[in-house]
C-alpha positions in Angstrom: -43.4 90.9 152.3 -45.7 87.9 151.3 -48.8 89.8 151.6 -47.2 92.5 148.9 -46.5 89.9 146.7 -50.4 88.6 147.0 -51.8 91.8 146.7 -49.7 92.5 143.6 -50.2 89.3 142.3 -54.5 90.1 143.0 -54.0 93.1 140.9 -51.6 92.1 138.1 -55.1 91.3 135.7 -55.7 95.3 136.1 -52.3 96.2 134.9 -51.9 93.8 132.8 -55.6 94.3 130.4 -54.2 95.9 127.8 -50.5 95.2 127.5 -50.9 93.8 123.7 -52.7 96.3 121.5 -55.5 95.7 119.4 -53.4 95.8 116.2 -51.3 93.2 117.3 -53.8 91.0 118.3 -55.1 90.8 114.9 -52.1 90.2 113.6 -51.3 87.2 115.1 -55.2 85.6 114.8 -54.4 86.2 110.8 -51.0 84.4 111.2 -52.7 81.6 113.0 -55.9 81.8 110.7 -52.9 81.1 108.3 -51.3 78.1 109.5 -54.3 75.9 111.3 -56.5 76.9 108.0 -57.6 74.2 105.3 -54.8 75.3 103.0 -52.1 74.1 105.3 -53.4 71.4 106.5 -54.4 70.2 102.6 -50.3 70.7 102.6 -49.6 68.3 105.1 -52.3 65.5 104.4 -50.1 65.5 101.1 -46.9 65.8 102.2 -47.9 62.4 104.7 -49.0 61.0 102.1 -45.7 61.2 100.3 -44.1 60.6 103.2 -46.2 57.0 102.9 -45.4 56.5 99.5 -42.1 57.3 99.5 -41.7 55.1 102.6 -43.2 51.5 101.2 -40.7 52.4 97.6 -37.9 52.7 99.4 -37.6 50.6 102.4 -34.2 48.9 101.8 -32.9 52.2 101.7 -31.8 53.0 105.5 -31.0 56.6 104.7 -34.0 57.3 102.8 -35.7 55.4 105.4 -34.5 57.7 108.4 -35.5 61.1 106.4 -39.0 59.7 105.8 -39.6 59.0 109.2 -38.1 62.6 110.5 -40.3 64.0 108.1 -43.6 62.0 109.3 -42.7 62.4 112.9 -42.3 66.2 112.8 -45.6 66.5 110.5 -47.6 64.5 113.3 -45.9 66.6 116.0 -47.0 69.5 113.7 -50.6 68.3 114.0 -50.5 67.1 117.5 -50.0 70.8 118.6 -52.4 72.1 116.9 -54.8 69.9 118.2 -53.1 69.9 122.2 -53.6 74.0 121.6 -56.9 73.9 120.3 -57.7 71.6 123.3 -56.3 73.5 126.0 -57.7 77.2 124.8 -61.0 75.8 124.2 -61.0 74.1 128.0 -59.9 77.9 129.2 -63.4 79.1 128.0 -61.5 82.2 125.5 -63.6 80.6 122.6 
């Protein structure tokens, strides 16, 4: 049983080559050419900013306060991911 499960496990990459077609492929590098490109990242360089601006006006204001931070927070999670992906598929060698 265990030496099934490695010799199907040694041959998954044969099966396995062309699983997503072409088309789809370049689908998703154009929806990912969307999101990590200058355009979107101009977006969220603003939007921090904002999020700084907004933050140092309205400091007494707890409620305020808490949204500003969400918002900062989930644009430098945002940013972080694209930066741990980037990392990680560069390290892989499929650059």
């Amino acid at each position: 049983m265990m030496f099934c499960l490695l010799l199907l496990g040694a041959a998954m990459p044969v099966f396995a080559a062309d699983i997503v077609p072409a088309g789809m492929t370049s689908l998703v590098n154009a929806i990912l050419g969307v999101f990590t490109g200058g355009f979107v990242k101009t977006i969220l360089i603003i939007f921090l900013a904002a999020c700084a601006v907004a933050y140092g006006f309205n400091k007494d204001n707890e409620k305020m306060k808490r949204n500003i931070l969400a918002i900062g927070i989930a644009i430098a999670i945002v940013v972080a991911a694209q930066w741990i992906v980037d990392a990680i598929w560069s390290a892989s060698g499929q650059r």
